[in-house]
C-alpha positions as CSV (number, residue, x, y, z in Angstrom):
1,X,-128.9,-56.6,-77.2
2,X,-126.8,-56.7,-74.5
3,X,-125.8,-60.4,-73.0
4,X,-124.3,-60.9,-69.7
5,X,-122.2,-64.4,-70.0
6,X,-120.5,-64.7,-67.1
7,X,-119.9,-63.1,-63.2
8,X,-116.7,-61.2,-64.5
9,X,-119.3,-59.1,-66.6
10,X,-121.0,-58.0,-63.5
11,X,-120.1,-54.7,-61.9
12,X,-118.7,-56.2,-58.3
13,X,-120.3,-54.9,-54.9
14,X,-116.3,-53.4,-54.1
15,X,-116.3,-51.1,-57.2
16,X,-119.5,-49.0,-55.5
17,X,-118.3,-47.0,-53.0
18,X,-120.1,-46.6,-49.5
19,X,-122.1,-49.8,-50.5
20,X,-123.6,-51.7,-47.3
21,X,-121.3,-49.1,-45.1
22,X,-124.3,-48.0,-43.0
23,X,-123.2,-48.1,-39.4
24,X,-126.7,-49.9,-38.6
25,X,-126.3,-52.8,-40.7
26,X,-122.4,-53.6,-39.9
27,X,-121.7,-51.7,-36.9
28,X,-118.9,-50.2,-38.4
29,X,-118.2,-46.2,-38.7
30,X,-119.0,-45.2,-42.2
31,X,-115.8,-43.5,-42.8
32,X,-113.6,-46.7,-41.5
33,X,-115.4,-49.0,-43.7
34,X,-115.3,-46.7,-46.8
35,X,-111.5,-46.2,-45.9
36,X,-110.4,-49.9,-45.6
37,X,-112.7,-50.6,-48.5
38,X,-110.8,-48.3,-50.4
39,X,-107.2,-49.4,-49.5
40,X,-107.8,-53.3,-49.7
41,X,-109.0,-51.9,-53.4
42,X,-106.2,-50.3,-54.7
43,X,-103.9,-52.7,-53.2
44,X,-105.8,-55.3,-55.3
45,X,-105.6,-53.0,-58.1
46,X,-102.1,-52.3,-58.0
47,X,-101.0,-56.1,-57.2
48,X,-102.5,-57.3,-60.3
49,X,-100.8,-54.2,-62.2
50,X,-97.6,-55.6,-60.7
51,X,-98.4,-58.7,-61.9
52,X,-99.7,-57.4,-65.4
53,X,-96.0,-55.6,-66.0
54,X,-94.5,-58.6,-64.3
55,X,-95.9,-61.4,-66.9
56,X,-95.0,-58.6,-69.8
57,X,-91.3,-58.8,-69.1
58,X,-91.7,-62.6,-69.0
59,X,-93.0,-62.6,-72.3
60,X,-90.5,-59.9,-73.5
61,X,-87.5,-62.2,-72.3
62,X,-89.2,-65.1,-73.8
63,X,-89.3,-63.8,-77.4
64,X,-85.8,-62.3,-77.0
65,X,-84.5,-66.0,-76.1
66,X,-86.3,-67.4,-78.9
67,X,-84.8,-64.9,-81.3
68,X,-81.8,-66.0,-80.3
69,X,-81.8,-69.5,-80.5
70,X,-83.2,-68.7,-84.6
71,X,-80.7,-66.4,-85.1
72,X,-77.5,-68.4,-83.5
């Protein structure tokens, strides 16, 4: 059985692409919408990549420091 626990489990409107992109219902062209959709997207995605390789390093320093201070 299959439990959904919290909002982070749900699949997010901005993952489906050309969702609610109909010209009718914002008034935007199709293919501008899908566009900036899709670059405010992979800027989020490579942002928290950034961050993701930024917090590593952090760590890796940390644990080098620490080894130090045991070792000296």
């Amino acid at each position: 059985m299959l439990t959904i626990r919290t909002a982070a489990q749900i699949r997010a409107a901005h993952n489906l692409r050309s969702f609610r992109s109909f010209a009718a219902s914002t008034g935007v062209p199709v293919r501008c919408a899908d566009d900036c959709r899709g670059a405010q997207a992979e800027a989020i995605l490579a942002n928290s990549e950034l961050r993701r390789r930024w917090l590593a390093g952090c760590w890796h320093a940390h644990q080098a420091r620490a080894r130090r201070q045991r070792a000296g």
